[in-house]
N, C-alpha and C positions, 0 to 999 in steps of 0.2 A: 520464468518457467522453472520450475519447481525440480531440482535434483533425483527426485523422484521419478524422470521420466528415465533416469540414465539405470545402464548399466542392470539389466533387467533379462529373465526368460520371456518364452512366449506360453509358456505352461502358468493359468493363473493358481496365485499363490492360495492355501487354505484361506485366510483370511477373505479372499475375492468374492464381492459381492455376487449374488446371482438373482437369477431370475426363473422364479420355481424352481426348478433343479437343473437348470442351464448358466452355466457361467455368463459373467456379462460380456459382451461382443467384444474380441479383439480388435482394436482400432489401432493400427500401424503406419504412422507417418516415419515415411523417411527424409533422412536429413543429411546435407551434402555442402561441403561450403561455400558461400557464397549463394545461400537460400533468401529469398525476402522473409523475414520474421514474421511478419505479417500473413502470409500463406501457413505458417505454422502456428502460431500462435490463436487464429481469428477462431478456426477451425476446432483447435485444441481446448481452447474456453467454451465453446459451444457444446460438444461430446462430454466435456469435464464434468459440465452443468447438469447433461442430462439426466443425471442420477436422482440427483436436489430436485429437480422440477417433476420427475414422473413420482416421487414420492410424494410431497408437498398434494398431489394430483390424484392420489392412492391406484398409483400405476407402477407396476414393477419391470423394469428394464431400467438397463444403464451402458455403460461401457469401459470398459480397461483400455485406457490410452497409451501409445507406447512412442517415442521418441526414440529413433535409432540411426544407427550409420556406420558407414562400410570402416569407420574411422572410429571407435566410440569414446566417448569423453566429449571436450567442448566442442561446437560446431559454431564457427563465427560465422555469421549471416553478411548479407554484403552491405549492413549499415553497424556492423561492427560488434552487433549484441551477439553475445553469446550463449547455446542452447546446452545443456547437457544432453546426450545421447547414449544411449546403448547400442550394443552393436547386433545387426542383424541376426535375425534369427533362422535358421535353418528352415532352406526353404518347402520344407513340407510342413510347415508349423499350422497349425489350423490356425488361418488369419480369417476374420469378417471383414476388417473393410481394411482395403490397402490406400493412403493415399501418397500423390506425390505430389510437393509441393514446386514451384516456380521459385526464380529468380536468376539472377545476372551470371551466378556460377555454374545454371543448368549445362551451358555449352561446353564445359571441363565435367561434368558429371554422364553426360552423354554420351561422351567418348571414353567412359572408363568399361573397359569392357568386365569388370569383375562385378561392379553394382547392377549393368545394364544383364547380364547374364543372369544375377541374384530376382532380378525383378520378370524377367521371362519364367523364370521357375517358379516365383511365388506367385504371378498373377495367377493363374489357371486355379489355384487351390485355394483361393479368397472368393467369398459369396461375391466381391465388388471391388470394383476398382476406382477411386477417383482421381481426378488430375485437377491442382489451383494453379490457374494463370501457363504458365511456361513448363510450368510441369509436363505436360502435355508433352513435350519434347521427349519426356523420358520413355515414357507409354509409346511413344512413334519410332520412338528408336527399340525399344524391347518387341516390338511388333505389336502390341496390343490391338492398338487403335486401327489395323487397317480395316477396311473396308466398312468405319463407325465412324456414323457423323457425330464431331465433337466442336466444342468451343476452344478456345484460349485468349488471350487480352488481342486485343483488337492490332497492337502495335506488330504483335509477331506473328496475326494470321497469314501474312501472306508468305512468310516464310517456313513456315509446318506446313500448310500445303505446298509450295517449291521443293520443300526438304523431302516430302513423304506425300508423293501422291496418291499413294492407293488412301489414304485418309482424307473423307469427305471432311474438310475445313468449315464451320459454317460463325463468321467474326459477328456477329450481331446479339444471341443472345447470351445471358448474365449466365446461365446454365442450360447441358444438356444432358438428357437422360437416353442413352441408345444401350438398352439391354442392362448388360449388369456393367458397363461401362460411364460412369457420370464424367461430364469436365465441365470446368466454369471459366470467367475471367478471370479479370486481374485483381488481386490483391482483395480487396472487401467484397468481393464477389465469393470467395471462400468461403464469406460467413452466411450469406446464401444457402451455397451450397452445402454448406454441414447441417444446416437449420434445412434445408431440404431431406437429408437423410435421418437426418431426428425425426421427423415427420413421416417419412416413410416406414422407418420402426416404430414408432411408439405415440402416435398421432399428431394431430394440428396442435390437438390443449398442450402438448409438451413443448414444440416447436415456439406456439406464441410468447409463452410461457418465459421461455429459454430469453429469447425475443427482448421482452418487455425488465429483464435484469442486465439487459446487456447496454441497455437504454437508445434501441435502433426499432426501426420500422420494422414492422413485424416483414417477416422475409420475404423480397421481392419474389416474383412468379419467374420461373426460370426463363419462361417465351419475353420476358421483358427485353428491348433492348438494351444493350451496354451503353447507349447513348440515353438512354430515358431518363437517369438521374439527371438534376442540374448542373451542367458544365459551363465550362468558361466562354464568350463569347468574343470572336476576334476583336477589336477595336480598328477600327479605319485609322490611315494614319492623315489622310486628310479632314480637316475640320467639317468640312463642310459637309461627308459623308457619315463622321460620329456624329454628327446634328441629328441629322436622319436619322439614324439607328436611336437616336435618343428620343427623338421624336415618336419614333412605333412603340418604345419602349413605355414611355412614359402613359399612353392609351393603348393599348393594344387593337382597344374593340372600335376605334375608328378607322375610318376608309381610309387606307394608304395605297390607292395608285402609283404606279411608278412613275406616272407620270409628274404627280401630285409631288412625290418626293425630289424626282428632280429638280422641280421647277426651284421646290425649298431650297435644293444646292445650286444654283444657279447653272446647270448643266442639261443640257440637250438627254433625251429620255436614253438614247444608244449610248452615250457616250457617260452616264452614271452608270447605266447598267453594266457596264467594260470596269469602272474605274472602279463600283463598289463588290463584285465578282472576285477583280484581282485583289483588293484590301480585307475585304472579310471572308472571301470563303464558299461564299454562297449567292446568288441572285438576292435582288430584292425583294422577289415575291417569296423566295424561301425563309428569306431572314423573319418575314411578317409572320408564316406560319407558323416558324419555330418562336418565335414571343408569344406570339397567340396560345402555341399547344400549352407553352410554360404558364401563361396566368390560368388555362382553363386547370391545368394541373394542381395552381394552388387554390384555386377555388374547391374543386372536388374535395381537395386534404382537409379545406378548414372552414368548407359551407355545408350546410344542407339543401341549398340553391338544387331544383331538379336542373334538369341538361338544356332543357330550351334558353333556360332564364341563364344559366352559364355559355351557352354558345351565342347569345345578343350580345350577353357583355365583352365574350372576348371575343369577336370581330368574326365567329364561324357562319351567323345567319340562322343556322337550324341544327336542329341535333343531330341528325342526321351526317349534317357535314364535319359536325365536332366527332360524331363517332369513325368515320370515314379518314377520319386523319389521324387520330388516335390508332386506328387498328395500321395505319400507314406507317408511320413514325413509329409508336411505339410497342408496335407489334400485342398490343391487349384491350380491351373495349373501355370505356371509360366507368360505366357501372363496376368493372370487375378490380379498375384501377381505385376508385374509391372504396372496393370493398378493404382494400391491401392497406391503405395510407390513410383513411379518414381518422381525424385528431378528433376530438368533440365537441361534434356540428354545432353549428351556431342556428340563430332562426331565420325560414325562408325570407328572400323577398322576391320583387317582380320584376320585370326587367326595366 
């Protein structure tokens, strides 16, 4: 992070780019110690960019990024990097977008009543407010958030709603947009979310754009689930049930009864169904959909295969019922999931 962010007004300077005769948008990240870098930084290169890419695009908009803090100078994150900052700026400053970042020092930053004061006063007089990951904490304690349904990372939803219940909690998607109030997950969900408000100022061409230098998917659809990326999957710790899961793994689009699988573990159908629950996580008929959803997923990214010919192969029957689980799971339709992630299709075949 560029020293450039530190030590800075909110008044931009002659030099500040504009936009016809509109300065470029103040974008005000604050910063507090013990921030995940990554909520500041993910964000920070995305807004940075957008100048370069609406230009390159012969679109005028950008933004004036600003790094600051109730402390200013270095800001140690809580993986030890350190940020340059300035320090807050008076809270009537004309701000565009306020955001706050997450991390492990949110819970000392929340209880300082001089920051959490600074942010009650500035939120009101910013077009927008975002919150990355834990952030959210900040906005629930300066009251923003009550009565808006927001996100935050999945680990501390149930705790932002314990902490602040007039704040509808809702842990499932990547981002939410309630009013001029946005919040996202955790951590690369930020970059999401910032490539979501590029997109809302200055279209999709800038957003993809932005996107395609960053060398990520162009940016998930906020209704995505937080679980819709590929995650890690539990491991059985008995042999006989990693068989199993190896087994769905390695064909998806075959019939995997439970029974069928049992029998493979040498185990009575109630008594795999108890033993593989308690070691992975999930039923066996769960476990099959979730491999199932995951190949149809890499099908869509890297085929031109229509839906019928992808729901034989991976074990859903009918499109229908690959669409039906997709809007289940991953909260978006499969056509719309392809439109987001498709690499460059290869040629049909049949099933």
């Amino acid at each position: 992070m560029s020293g450039s962010v530190g030590d800075v007004s909110l008044t931009p300077p002659d030099h500040a780019r504009t936009m016809g005769d509109v300065a470029d948008r103040t974008l005000v990240i604050v910063g507090y110690p013990g921030l995940q870098s990554l909520d500041v930084t993910g964000p920070f290169e995305v807004f940075a960019g957008a100048r370069r890419a609406a230009t390159s695009l012969g679109i005028d908009g950008g933004y004036d990024v600003r790094l600051v803090a109730a402390d200013p100078g270095p800001v140690t994150s809580e993986s030890g990097l350190a940020l340059a900052a300035g320090p807050l700026p008076v809270p009537r400053s004309r701000i565009d977008t306020l955001l706050l970042p997450g991390g492990g020092g949110v819970e000392a930053a929340r209880h300082d009543p001089g920051l959490i004061d600074w942010v009650r006063r500035a939120a009101p007089r910013a077009r927008r407010v975002a919150t990355v990951c834990s952030g959210a904490f900040l906005a629930a304690e300066a009251g923003i958030l009550d009565g808006r349904r927001v996100t935050t990372h999945w680990a501390r939803a149930a705790q932002l709603a314990s902490d602040y219940p007039s704040v509808v909690v809702d842990a499932d998607p990547i981002y939410v947009r309630d009013g001029t109030v946005w919040s996202s997950a955790g951590v690369t969900a930020g970059i999401d979310l910032a490539l979501a408000l590029v997109e809302d100022d200055l279209g999709t061409d800038v957003a993809q754009l932005i996107a395609r230098w960053l060398v990520m998917f162009l940016h998930r659809p906020g209704g995505q689930s937080q679980f819709a990326t590929p995650v890690w999957v539990r491991r059985a710790v008995r042999s006989p049930v990693r068989d199993a899961q190896a087994r769905v793994e390695a064909v998806p689009g075959d019939d995997h009864p439970v029974a069928a699988l049992a029998a493979s573990a040498a185990m009575s159908e109630r008594h795999f169904t108890r033993v593989f629950a308690a070691e992975v996580g999930e039923t066996p008929s769960r476990f099959v959909e979730r491999v199932r959803t995951e190949a149809a997923r890499r099908e869509l990214e890297s085929t031109a295969d229509t839906l019928d010919v992808i729901a034989v192969r991976c074990g859903f029957g009918t499109a229908e019922t690959l669409r039906r689980t997709f809007r289940r799971r991953l909260h978006t339709s499969p056509d719309a999931y392809r439109r987001r992630f498709a690499t460059a299709p290869t040629t049909r075949s049949t099933p």
